[in-house]
NUBA-453570 format. One line per field, with one value per residue (C-alpha): chain; x, y, z; residue number from 0; residue in three letters. Coordinates in steps of 0.001 Angstrom, whole numbers, plus 500000, padded with zeros to 6 digits. Layout:
// NUBA-453570
unit <- (A; ...) $
east <- (X; ...) $
north <- (Y; ...) $
up <- (Z; ...) $
pos <- (NUM; ...) $
code <- (ALA; ...) $
END
This chain:
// NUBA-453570
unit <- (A; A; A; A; A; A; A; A; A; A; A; A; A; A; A; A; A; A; A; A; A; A; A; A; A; A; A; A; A; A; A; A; A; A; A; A; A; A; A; A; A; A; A; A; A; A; A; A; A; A; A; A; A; A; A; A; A; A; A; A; A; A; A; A; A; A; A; A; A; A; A; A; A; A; A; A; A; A; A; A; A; A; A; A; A; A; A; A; A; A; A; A; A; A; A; A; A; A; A; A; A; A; A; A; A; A; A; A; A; A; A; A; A; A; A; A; A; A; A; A; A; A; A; A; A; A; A; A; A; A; A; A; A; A; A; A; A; A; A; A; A; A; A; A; A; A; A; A; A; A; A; A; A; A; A; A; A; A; A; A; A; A; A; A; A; A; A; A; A; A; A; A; A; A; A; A; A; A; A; A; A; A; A; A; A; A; A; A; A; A; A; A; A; A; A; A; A; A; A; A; A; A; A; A; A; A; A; A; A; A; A; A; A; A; A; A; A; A; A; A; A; A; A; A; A; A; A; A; A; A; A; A; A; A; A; A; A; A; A; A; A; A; A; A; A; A; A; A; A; A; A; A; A; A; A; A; A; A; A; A; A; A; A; A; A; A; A; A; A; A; A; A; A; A; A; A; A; A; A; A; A; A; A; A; A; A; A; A; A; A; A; A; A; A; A; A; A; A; A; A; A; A; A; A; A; A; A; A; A; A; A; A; A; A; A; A; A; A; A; A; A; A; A; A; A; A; A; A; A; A; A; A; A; A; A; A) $
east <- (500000; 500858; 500424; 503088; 505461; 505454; 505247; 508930; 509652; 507016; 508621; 511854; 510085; 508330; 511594; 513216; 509737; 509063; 509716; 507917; 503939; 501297; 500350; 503377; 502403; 498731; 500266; 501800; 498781; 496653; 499325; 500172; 496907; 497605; 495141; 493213; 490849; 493755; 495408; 492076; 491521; 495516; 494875; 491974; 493462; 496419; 494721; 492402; 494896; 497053; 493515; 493361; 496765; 495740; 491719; 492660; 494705; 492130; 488933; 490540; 491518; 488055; 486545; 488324; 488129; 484751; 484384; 486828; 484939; 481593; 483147; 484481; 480925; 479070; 481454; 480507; 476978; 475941; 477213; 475475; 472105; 472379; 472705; 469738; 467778; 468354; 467416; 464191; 462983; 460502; 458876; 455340; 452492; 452691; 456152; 456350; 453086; 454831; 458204; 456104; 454410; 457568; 459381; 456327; 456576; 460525; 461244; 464369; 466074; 465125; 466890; 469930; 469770; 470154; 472833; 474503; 474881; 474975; 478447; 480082; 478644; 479890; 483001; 484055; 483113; 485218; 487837; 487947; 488531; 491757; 492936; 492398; 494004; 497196; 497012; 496675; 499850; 501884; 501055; 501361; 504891; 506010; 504797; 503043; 500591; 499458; 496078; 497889; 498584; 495399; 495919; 498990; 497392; 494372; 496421; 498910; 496280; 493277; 492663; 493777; 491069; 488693; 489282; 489513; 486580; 484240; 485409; 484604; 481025; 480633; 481868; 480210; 478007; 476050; 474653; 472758; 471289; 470436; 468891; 466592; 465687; 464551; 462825; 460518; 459954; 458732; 456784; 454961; 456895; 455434; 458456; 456729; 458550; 460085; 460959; 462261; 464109; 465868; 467288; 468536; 470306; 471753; 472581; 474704; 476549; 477531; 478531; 480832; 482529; 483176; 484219; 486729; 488415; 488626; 489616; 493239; 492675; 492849; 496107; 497774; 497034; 498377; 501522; 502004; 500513; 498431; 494448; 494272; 497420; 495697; 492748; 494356; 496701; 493812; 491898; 495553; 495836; 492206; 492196; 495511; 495496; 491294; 491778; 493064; 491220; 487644; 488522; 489446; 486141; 484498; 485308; 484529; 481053; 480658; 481553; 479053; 476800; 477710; 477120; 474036; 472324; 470416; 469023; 467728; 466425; 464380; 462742; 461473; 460268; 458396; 457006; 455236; 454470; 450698; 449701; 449750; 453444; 452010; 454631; 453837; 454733; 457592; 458820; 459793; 463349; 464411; 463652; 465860; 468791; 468562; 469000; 471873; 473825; 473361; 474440; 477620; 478514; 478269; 480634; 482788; 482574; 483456; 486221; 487829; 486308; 486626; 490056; 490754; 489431; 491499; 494590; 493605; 493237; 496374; 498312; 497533; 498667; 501831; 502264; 500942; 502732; 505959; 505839; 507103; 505573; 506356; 507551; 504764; 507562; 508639; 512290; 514326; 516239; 519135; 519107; 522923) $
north <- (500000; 503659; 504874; 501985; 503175; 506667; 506323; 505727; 508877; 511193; 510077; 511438; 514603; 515350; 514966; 517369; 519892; 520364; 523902; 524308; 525322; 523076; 521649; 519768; 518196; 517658; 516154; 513498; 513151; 512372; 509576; 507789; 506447; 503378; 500607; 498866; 496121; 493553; 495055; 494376; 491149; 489849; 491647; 489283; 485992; 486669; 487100; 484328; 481864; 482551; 482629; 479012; 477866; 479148; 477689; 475660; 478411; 480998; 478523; 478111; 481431; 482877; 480101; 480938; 484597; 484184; 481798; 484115; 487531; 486196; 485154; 488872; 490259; 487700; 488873; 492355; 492370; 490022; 492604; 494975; 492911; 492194; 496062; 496497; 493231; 494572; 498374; 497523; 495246; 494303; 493319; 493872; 494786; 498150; 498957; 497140; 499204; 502170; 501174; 500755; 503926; 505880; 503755; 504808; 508043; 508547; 506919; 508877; 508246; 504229; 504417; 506777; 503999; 501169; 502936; 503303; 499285; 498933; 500708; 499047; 495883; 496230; 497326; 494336; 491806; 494191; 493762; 489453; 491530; 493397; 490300; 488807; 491626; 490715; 486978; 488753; 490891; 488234; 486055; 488990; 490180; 486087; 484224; 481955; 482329; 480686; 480761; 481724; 484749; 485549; 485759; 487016; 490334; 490140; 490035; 492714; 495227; 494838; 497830; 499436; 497175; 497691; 501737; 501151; 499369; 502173; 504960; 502997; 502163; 506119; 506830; 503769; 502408; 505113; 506926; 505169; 503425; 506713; 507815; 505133; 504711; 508955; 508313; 506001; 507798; 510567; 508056; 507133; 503492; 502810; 503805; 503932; 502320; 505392; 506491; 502957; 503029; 506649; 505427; 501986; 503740; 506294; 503280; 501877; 505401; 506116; 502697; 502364; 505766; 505449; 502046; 502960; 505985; 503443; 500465; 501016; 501478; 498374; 497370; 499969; 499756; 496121; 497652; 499521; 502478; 504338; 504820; 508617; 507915; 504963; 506770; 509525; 507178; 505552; 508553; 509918; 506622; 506170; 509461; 509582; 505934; 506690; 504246; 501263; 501442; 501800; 499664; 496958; 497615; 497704; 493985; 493197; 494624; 492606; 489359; 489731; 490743; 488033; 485114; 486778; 488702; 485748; 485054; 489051; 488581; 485690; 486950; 489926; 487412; 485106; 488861; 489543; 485941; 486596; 482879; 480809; 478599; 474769; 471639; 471718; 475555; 476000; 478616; 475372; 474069; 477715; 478523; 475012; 476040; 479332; 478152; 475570; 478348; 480608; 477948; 477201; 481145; 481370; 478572; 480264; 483805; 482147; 479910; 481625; 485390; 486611; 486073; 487074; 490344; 491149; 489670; 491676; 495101; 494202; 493654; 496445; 498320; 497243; 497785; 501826; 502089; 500891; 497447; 494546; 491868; 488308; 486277; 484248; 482084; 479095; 479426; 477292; 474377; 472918; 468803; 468911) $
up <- (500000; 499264; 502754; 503993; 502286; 502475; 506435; 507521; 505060; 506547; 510317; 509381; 508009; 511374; 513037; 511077; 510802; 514361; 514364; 510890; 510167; 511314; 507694; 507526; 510355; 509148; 506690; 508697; 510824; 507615; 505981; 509083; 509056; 507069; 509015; 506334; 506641; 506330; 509022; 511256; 510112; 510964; 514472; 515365; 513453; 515323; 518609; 518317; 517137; 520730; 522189; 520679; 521871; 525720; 525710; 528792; 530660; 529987; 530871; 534239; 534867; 534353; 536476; 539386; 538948; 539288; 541878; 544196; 543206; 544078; 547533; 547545; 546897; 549546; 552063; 551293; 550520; 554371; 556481; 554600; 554329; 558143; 558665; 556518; 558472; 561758; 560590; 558746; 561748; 562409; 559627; 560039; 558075; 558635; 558507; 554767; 553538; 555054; 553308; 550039; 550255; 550611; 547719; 545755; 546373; 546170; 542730; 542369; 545570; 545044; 541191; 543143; 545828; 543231; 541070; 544327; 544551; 540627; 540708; 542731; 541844; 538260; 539408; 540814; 537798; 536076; 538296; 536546; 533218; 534566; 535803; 532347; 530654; 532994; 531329; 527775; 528543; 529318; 526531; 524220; 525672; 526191; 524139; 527173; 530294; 532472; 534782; 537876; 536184; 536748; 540607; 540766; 539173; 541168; 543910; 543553; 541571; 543176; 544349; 541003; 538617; 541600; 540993; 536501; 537081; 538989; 536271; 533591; 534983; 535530; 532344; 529974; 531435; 533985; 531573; 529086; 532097; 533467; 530381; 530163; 533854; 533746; 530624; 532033; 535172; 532829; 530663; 533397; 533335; 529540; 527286; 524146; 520815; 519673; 522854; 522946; 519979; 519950; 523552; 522224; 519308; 521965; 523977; 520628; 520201; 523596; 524269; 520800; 521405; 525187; 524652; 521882; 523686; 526851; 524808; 525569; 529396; 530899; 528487; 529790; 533496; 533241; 531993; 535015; 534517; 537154; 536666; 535498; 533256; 531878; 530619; 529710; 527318; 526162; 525244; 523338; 521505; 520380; 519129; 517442; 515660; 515055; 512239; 514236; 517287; 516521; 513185; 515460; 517545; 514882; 513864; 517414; 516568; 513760; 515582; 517996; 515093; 513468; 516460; 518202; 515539; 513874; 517441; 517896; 514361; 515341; 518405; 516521; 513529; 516333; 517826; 514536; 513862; 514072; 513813; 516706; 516631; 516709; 516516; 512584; 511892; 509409; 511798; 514545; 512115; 512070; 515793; 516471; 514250; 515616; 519211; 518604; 516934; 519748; 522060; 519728; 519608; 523602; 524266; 521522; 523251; 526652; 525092; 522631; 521634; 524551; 525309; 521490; 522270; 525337; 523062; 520038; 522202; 524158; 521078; 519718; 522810; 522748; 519135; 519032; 522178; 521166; 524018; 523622; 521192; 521467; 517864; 516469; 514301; 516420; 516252; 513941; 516181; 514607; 514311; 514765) $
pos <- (0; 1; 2; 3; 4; 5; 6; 7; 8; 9; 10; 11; 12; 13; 14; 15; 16; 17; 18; 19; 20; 21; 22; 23; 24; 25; 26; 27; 28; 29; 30; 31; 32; 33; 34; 35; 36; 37; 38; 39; 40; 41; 42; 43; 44; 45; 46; 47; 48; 49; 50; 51; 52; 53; 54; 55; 56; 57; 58; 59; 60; 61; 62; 63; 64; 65; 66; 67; 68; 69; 70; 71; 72; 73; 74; 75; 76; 77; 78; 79; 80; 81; 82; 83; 84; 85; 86; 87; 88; 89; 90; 91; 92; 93; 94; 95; 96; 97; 98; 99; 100; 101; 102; 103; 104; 105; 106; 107; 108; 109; 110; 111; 112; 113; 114; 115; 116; 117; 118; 119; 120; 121; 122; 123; 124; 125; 126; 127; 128; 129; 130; 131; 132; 133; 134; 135; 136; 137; 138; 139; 140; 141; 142; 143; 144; 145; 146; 147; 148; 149; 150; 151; 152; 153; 154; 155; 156; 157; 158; 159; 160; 161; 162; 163; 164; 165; 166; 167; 168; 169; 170; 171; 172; 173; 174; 175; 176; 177; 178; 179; 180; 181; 182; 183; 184; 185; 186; 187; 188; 189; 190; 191; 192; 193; 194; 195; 196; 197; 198; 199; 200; 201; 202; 203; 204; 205; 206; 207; 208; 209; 210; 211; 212; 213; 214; 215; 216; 217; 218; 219; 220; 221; 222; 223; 224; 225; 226; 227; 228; 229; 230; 231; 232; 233; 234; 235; 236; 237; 238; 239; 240; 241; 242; 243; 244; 245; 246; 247; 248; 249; 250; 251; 252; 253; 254; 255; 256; 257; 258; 259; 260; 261; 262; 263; 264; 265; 266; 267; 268; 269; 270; 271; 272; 273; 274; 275; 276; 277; 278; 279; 280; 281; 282; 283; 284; 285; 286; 287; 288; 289; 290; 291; 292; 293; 294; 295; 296; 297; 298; 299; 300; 301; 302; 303; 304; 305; 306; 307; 308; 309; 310; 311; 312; 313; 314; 315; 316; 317; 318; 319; 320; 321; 322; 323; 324; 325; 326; 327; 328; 329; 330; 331; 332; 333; 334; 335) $
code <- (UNK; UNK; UNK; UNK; UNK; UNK; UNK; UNK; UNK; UNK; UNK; UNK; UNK; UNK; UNK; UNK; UNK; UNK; UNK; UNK; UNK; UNK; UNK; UNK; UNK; UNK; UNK; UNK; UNK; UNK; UNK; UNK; UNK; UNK; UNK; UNK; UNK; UNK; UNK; UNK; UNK; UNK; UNK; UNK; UNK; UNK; UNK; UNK; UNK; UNK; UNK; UNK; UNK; UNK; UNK; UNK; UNK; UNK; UNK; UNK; UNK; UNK; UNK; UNK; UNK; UNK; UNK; UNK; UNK; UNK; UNK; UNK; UNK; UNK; UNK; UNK; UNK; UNK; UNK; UNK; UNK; UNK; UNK; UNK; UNK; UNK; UNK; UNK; UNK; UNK; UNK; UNK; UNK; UNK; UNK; UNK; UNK; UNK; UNK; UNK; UNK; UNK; UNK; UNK; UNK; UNK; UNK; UNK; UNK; UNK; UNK; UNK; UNK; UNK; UNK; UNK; UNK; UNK; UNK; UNK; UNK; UNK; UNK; UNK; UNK; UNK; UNK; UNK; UNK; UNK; UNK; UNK; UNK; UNK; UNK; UNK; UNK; UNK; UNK; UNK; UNK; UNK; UNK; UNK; UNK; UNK; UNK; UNK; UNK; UNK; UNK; UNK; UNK; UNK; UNK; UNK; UNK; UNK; UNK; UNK; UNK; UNK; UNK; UNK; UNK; UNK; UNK; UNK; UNK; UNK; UNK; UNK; UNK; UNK; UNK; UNK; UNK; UNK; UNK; UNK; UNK; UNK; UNK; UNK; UNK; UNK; UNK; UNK; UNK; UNK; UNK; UNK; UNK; UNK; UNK; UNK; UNK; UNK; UNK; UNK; UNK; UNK; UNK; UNK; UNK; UNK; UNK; UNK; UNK; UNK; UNK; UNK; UNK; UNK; UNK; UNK; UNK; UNK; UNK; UNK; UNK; UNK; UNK; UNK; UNK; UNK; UNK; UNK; UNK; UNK; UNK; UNK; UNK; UNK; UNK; UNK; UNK; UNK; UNK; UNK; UNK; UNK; UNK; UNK; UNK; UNK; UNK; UNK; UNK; UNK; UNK; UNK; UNK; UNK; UNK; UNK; UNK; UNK; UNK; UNK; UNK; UNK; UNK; UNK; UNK; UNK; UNK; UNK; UNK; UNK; UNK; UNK; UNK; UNK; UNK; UNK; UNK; UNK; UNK; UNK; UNK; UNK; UNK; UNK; UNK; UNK; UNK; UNK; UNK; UNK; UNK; UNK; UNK; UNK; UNK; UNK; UNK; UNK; UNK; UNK; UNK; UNK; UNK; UNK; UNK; UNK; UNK; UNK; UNK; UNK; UNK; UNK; UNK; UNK; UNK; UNK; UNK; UNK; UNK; UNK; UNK; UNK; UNK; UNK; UNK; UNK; UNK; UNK; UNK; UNK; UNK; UNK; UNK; UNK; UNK; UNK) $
END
């Protein structure tokens, strides 16, 4: 491609037109970007192919990432229910009608109430994802990982996912959810289907933008950067390598598209499927096909996409950043 080659050129230019007009340098802003879709494509073989190679290691990590956040969250959330038992006692019929009536009447402090838990709630699951990342960065930089890689970053960065985690359910997550929880409060709790619709296409938006200017955040905090000076990386690198980044989430898109789209079509299909569905409708072989292939693409998100992704993202990291990249050629070893 054109824009290959003229690349290492135009680097030597900006280093010797610092101190010259801007255009020169819009000029090397506009060239650099050289991602095409081959580029995007060798990203996720690439990824998914180590992703392949590590099923097992991965499998178990995530199992027992799990298994020791959800102890983490149980020994959080009983002191806090006991709190709530002994404060709410006792529970007769008048106190719950009173309890109701208030709830009733105080929407908005229940929904701040429940984002209140839903933050930190997230936050933690999220916390499995940084520990992840941790695997991805060593198999990226190595070559090899291992599950206990897993806990050895869980270990030593908790605190640090637990705090990635929180910003980036402020920042993504918060507020669509707000959007649509005020929406039908105004509504009267009967979001009508445009209403509906301009908040799920908001929902798309806001969640593909945010995500791509924090794609980079949880690569980098692995690396051993701090929280603010991860996102503020992440936002730098997203914005000046536009092409790779959201190109590469873009793919990831399309994946997902791709594995759970035929299910989404068929629930709307069966929705306007005016007919009552008997064993005999010709709607029944498609409904079947449609619900083995969903059950094929989860075990293929939880077994191999997913780790591709956090491969593919950390890869790409490491590249843009300048990191370390482990060979994918097995080396050569003599016979004599």
């Amino acid at each position: 491609m054109i824009y290959m080659r003229l690349t290492p050129i135009l680097i030597c230019v900006k280093r010797s037109v610092r101190n010259k007009p801007s255009s020169l340098m819009n000029l090397y802003t506009v060239y650099t970007m050289s991602t095409t879709y081959n580029t995007i494509l060798d990203d996720m073989k690439t990824s998914l192919r180590q992703a392949y190679g590590s099923t097992l290691s991965y499998f178990l990590a995530n199992l027992g990432m799990i298994i020791v956040v959800g102890i983490l969250a149980a020994l959080i959330a009983i002191p806090v229910l006991i709190g709530v038992f002994f404060a709410l006692a006792p529970f007769n019929p008048a106190a719950l009608a009173a309890m109701s009536g208030w709830a009733t009447a105080n929407p908005l402090a229940i929904g701040g109430l429940a984002l209140l838990v839903l933050i930190p709630l997230v936050s933690m699951f999220l916390v499995v994802s940084g520990s992840i990342y941790g695997m991805s960065h060593e198999l990226v930089t190595t070559g090899e990982t291992k599950a206990e890689t897993a806990f050895s970053y869980l270990k030593r960065k908790f605190l640090t996912f637990f705090g990635t985690g929180v910003i980036l359910t402020i920042f993504v997550i918060l507020p669509p959810t707000i959007a649509w929880s005020l929406t039908s409060y105004a509504m009267g709790y009967a979001v009508t289907t445009t209403a509906s619709t301009l908040l799920t296409i908001f929902t798309f938006v806001w969640v593909f933008i945010t995500g791509g200017l924090t794609s980079m955040v949880w690569p980098a905090v692995v690396s051993g950067k701090g929280v603010q000076e991860a996102f503020k990386e992440s936002y730098s690198l997203s914005i000046r390598y536009f092409d790779r980044v959201f190109g590469l989430l873009t793919g990831i898109v399309l994946l997902l598209a791709a594995t759970f789209g035929p299910v989404i079509i068929a629930a709307f299909a069966m929705a306007a499927f005016l007919p009552p569905i008997t064993v005999f409708s010709p709607i029944i072989p498609a409904m079947i096909g449609v619900a083995l292939w969903t059950v094929v693409s989860v075990f293929l998100w939880l077994l191999l996409f997913l780790p591709m992704v956090r491969i593919a993202w950390t890869r790409v990291y490491q590249e843009l950043t300048g990191g370390t990249i482990a060979s994918q050629i097995p080396a050569e070893v003599p016979i004599v």
